[in-house]
Structures are given as structure tokens and as C-alpha cells.
C-alpha positions as CSV (number, residue, x, y, z in Angstrom):
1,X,81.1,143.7,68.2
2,X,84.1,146.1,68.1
3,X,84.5,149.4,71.0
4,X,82.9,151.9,70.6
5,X,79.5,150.0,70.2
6,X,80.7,147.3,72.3
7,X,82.2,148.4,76.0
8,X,82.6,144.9,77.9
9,X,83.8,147.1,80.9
10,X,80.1,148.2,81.4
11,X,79.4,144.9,83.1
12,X,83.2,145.4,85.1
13,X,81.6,148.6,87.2
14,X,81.0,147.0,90.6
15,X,80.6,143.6,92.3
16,X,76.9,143.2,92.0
17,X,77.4,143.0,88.4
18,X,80.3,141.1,88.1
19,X,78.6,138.7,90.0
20,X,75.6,138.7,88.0
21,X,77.4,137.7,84.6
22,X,80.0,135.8,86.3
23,X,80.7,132.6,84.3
24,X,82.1,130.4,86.9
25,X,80.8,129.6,90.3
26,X,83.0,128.3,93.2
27,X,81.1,126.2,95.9
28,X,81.8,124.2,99.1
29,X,80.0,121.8,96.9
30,X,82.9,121.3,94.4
31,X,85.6,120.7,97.8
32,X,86.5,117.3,98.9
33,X,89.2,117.4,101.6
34,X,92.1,114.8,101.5
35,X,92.9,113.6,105.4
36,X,95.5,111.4,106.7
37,X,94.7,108.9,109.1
38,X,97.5,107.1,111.7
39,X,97.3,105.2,114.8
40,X,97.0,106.3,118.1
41,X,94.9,108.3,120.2
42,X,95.2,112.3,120.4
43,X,97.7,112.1,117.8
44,X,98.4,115.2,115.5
45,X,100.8,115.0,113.9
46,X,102.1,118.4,112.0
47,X,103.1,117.7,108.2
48,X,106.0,120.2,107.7
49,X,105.9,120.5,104.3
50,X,102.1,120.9,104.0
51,X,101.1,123.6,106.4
52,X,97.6,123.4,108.4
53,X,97.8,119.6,107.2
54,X,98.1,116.9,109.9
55,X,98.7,113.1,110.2
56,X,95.7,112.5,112.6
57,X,94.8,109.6,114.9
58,X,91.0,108.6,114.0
59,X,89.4,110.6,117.0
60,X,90.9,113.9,115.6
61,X,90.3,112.5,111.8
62,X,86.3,112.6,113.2
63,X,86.4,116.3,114.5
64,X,88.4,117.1,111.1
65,X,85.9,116.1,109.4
66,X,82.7,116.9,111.4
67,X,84.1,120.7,110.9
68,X,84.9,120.3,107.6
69,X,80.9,119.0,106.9
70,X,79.2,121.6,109.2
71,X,81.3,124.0,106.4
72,X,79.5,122.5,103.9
73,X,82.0,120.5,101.7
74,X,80.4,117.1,101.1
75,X,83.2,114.8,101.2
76,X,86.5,113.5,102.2
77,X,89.4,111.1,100.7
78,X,91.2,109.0,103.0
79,X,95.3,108.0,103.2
80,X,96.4,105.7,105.7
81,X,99.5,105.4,107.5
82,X,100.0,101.8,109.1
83,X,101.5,101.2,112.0
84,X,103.5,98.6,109.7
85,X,104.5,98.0,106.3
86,X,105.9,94.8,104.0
87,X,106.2,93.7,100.6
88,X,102.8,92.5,100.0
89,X,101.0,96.2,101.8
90,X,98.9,93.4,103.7
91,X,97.7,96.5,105.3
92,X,95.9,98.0,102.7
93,X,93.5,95.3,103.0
94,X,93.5,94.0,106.1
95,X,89.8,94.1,108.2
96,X,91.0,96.1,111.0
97,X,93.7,98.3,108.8
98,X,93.9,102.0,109.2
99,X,91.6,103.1,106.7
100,X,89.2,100.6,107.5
101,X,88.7,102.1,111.3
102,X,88.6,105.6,110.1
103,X,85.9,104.6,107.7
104,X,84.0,103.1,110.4
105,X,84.3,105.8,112.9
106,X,83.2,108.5,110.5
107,X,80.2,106.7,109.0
108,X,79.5,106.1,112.3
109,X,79.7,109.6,113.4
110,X,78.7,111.5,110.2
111,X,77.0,109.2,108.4
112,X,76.0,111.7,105.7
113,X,79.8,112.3,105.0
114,X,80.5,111.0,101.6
115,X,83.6,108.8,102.5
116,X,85.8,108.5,99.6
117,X,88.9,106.2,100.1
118,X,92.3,105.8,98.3
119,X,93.0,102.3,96.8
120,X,96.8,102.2,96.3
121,X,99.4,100.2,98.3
122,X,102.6,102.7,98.4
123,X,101.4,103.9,101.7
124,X,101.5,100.4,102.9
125,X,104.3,98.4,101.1
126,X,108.0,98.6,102.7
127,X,109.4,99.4,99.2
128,X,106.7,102.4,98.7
129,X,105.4,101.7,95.0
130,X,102.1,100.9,94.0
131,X,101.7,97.4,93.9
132,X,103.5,94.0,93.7
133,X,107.1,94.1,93.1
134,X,109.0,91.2,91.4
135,X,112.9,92.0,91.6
136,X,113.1,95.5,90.5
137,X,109.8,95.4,88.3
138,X,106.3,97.0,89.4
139,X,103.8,93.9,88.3
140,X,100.6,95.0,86.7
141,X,98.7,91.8,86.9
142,X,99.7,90.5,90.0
143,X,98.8,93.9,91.6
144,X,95.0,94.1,90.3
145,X,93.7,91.2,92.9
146,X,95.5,92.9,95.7
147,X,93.6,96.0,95.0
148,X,90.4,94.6,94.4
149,X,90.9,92.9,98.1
150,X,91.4,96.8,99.2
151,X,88.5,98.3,97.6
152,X,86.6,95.7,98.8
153,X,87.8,95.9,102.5
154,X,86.8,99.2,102.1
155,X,83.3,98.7,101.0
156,X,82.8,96.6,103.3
157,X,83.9,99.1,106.3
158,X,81.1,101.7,104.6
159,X,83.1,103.3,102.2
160,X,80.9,105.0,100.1
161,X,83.1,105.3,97.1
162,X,86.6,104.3,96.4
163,X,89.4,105.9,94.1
164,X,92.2,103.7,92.7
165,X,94.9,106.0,92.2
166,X,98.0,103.4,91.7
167,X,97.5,103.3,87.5
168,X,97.8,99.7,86.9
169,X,97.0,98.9,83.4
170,X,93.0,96.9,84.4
171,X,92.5,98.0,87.8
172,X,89.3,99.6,87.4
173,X,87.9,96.4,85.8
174,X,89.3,94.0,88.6
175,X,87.7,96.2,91.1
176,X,84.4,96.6,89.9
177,X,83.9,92.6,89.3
178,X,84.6,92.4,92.8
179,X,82.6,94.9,94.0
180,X,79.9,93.7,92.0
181,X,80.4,90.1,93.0
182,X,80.0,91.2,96.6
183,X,77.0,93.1,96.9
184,X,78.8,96.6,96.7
185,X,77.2,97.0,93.4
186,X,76.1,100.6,95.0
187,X,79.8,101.9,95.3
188,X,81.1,103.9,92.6
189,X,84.2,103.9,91.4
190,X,86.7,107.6,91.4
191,X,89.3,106.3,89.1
192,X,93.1,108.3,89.1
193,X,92.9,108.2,85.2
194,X,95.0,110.6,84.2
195,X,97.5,110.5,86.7
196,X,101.5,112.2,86.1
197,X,104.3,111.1,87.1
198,X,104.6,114.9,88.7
199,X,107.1,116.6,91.0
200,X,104.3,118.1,92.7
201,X,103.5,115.0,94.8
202,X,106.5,115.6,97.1
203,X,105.5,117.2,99.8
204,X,102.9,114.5,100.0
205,X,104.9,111.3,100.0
206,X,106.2,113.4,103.5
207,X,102.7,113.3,104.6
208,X,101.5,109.9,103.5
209,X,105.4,108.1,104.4
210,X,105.1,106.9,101.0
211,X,108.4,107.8,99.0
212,X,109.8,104.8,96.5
213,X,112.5,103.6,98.7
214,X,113.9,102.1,95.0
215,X,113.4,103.5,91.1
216,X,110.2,105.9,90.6
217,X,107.0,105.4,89.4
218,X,107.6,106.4,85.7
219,X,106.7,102.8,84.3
220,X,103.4,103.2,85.8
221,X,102.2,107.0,86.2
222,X,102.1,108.8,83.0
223,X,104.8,111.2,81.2
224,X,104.1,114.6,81.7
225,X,104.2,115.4,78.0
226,X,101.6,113.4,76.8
227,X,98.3,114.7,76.1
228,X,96.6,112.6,73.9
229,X,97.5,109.5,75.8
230,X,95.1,110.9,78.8
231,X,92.2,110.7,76.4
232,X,93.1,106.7,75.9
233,X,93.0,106.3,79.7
234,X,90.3,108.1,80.7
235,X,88.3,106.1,78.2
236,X,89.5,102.9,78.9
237,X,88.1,104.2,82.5
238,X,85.1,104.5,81.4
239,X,85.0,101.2,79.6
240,X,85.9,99.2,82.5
241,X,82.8,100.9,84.7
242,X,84.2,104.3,86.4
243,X,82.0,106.7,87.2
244,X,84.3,109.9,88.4
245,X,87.7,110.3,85.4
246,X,90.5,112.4,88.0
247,X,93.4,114.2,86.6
248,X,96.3,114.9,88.3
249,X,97.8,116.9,89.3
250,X,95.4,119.9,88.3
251,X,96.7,123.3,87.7
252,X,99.7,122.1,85.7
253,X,97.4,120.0,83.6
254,X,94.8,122.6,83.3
255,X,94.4,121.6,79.5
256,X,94.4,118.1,79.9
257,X,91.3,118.8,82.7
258,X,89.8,120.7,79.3
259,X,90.9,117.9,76.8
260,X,89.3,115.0,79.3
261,X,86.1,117.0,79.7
262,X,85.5,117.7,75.6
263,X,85.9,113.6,75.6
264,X,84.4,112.4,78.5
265,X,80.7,112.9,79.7
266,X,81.3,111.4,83.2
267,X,81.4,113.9,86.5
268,X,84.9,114.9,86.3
269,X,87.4,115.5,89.1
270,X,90.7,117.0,89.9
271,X,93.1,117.3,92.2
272,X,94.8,120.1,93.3
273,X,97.9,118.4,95.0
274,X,100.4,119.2,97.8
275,X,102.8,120.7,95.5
276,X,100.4,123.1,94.4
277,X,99.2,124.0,97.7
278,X,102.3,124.0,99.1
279,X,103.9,126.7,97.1
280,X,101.4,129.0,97.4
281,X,101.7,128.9,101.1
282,X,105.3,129.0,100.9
283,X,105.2,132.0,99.0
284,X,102.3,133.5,101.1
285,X,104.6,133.5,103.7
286,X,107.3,135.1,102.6
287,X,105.2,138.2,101.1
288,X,105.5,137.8,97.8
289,X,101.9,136.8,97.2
290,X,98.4,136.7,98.6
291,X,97.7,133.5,99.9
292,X,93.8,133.9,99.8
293,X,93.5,135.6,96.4
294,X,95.8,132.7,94.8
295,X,94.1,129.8,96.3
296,X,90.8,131.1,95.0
297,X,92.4,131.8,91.6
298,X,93.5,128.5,91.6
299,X,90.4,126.8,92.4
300,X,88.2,129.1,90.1
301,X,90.9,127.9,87.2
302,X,90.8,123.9,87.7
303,X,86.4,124.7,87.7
304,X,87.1,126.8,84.8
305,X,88.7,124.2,82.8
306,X,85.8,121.9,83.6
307,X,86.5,120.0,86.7
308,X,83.0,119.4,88.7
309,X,84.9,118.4,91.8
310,X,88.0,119.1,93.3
311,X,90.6,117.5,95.5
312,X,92.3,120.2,97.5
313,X,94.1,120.6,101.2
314,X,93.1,124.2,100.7
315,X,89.4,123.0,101.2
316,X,88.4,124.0,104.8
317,X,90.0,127.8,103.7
318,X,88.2,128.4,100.8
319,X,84.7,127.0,102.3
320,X,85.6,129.5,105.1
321,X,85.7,132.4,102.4
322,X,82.9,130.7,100.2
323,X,80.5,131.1,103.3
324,X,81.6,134.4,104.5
């Protein structure tokens, strides 16, 4: 069809018809909110780097949350900062661990929250990398029973879903024979399949207290030029029983979300991480965007590119907006 028989703008004229041929729909059901939870009572802690963002004690992590669910978004993640750390991140699995309260408490409170909790251990290791260190190595194997004991401690606080996001080579595997071995057959599996080895996480590891204190995490998380070698993981995800394939980060990866969804026919997530959100609010507040239209933008573009749920600190703002 070629102008002038063909005028696309006809369907451009207002809103009402924009909206009626619009191709993409944002909802509050696509949102899941990351939260931080710490020790402490009344605790709320500002994260500089990640404004509106907080390190919260679990009572404020409950009120978070119960306003984030009368919004409408379904579900949260969970990060825990310990009150201690050491080599082995004994507290990413411990019975009365961080994460393990805060699960508790909200499935106690909100027990239609869809809890969703983060299985890694550089929030909880002294050295900050994601699993068992021998000398100055990052050890797959001995990592994937130390996991599994997380995800499991997890389950078995209520967790209604976990979400290993460390990228050890088998992790999904280990952690689904355990889950399955325990009666948590019922608890799907969020793997961090296509995971970078991004810039963008930085204002998080301020957040989550998480920062290699040696090295980086290149020998684990993938190289940002690879595209093809996302399509191996996510299907070895799916080989070793996920049920949700993540990328991150999202809007830099925009064609790998595209690649992974072409490949993949598993509900697909991504997350839109503190870097992103970040500069958008850093150059909200200097003038030299809008803040609103680019965070919706954004979050149309990672739906766009096929994502059916996204991890993004923007959450509680856009739900605002979604539902006015």
C-alpha cells in the first residue's frame, strides 16, 4: 500500500484511536518491584544512587509492599542485606536469614503477594562474588549445593518462586532436584539466564552492599557482545526445568529480549536495572528530559521486544500512571 491510497496517519488523529490500534499494552500486570530488605526496626535507609529506592527494615519492606499490591502490580523480588557476611554467605541460607524473615512477614501479611526471591550469594559473602571462592577462582561446582540450600531456605519460608541470578554453569538443575526432593515441587523457578556482565548494575551493588571486593564477575556473567550465546543459555534453562528465561539488563539488550523470545516459548522476563533507572532520573533532574515520558517509553520498549514481565524500581511510578 503506497500514500496516496494508504494514509497510516488517519489512525494518528486523536487518542481514542491510537488507543484503539495500539499494538502494545503496558499493565501493572507486567511490574514486579525489586525491594531491599535489612535489619532493624523503622529502618529506611535512602539509596543515593537510586532515588525513591530504600534499604528497608522488614516492617517498612511490608507497607512497601502492601502499597505496591493495592496498585495492582502482582509481585515483588527480594535482596537481602545481612547484618554479617563471610566466605561461605552462610547467610543466604541460614533459617532465620534476612530474606527468610521478610518472606515470612509478607506471606504473612499479603499472602496473595507473589513473593519472588533472589538466589545469589554476593550480597552475603565477605568477598562479594557469587559463589564459592577458592584462591582467586569463582568455583562453579562447589557453588551449586550452596544455592540449592538457599532456594530451599527460601521455599521453605513461603517463597513462592525463586530466581537464581549468580550464572553458575548447572544451577538451575541443582535447585530444582532439591526443590523437588523436598516437597517444593510447586515453586517455579525465574532463572537470570541471560545475564551481562553490565556497567549498568552499579548503582545497585550501592544498594545491595554487594560490590567484588577482588576481580569482577566476567568469568561468570556473560560478555556483552555475545548474542548467540544467550540462545545456548536460555535453553540449557529450559532443559534443566525453568519456567521464567530473564535477561539482563533489558533496554541495552533489547534484541537479545527479541532473539530469546523467537527461541524460547517459556513466559519471559526482564529486568530493567538500576543503571537504567538511574539515568533517567538523573537526567530528569537536571531538565534535560522528561522523566515520566522516558520511563514509559522504556517500559513500552522492553514489552515491545517481547518481555511478558518486567523487573523495574520504576514500578510503583508507572502503576501510578497506568491507573490514573
Amino acid at each position: 500500500m503506497l500514500f496516496p491510497d494508504y494514509r497510516p496517519r488517519r489512525m494518528r488523529q486523536n487518542e481514542a484511536l491510537r488507543r484503539m490500534v495500539r499494538e502494545t499494552i503496558l499493565s501493572t500486570n507486567d511490574l514486579i518491584l525489586p525491594l531491599f530488605a535489612i535489619d532493624g526496626k523503622g529502618v529506611k535507609n535512602p539509596i543515593d544512587a537510586m532515588p525513591g529506592n530504600y534499604q528497608l527494615s522488614i516492617d517498612n519492606l511490608v507497607k512497601v509492599a502492601r502499597q505496591a499490591f493495592e496498585m495492582g502490580i502482582p509481585a515483588v523480588i527480594l535482596f537481602g542485606i545481612p547484618a554479617k557476611k563471610d566466605p561461605l554467605g552462610t547467610q543466604a541460607y541460614a533459617k532465620d536469614g534476612i530474606v527468610q524473615r521478610a518472606v515470612k512477614a509478607l506471606k504473612d501479611k499479603l499472602p496473595d503477594l507473589i513473593v519472588i526471591t533472589d538466589v545469589c550469594l554476593c550480597e552475603y559473602t565477605d568477598h562479594g562474588h557469587c559463589g564459592f571462592v577458592d584462591g582467586n577462582t569463582v568455583d562453579n561446582d562447589a557453588t551449586l549445593d550452596l544455592l540449592a540450600k538457599a532456594a530451599l531456605s527460601h521455599a521453605k519460608a513461603g517463597a513462592d518462586m525463586v530466581a537464581p541470578s549468580d550464572m553458575m554453569d548447572g544451577r538451575v538443575a541443582e535447585i530444582r532436584g532439591v526443590l523437588d526432593e523436598n516437597d517444593f515441587a510447586n515453586v517455579p523457578i525465574m532463572a537470570y539466564s541471560a545475564k551481562y556482565c553490565s556497567a549498568y548494575y552499579g548503582p545497585f551493588r550501592e544498594a545491595a552492599q554487594s560490590a567484588p571486593k577482588f576481580g569482577d564477575r566476567r568469568t561468570y556473567q556473560m560478555d556483552p557482545a555475545n548474542a548467540r550465546e544467550a540462545i545456548r543459555e536460555a535453553s540449557m534453562d529450559v532443559e534443566e526445568g525453568a519456567d521464567i528465561i530473564m535477561v539482563k539488563p533489558a533496554l541495552p539488550y533489547l534484541d537479545i529480549i527479541c532473539r530469546i523470545r523467537d527461541e524460547v516459548d517459556l513466559p519471559l522476563a526482564a529486568y530493567n536495572v538500576s543503571g537504567e533507572f538511574s539515568m533517567i532520573k538523573a537526567a530528569d533532574k537536571l531538565g534535560w528530559i522528561d522523566g515520566q515520558k522516558v520511563m514509559m517509553e522504556t517500559l513500552t520498549a522492553i514489552k515491545r521486544a517481547g518481555a511478558d514481565m518486567i523487573l523495574t524500581y520504576f514500578a510503583m511510578e508507572a502503576a501510578e500512571l497506568i491507573n490514573a
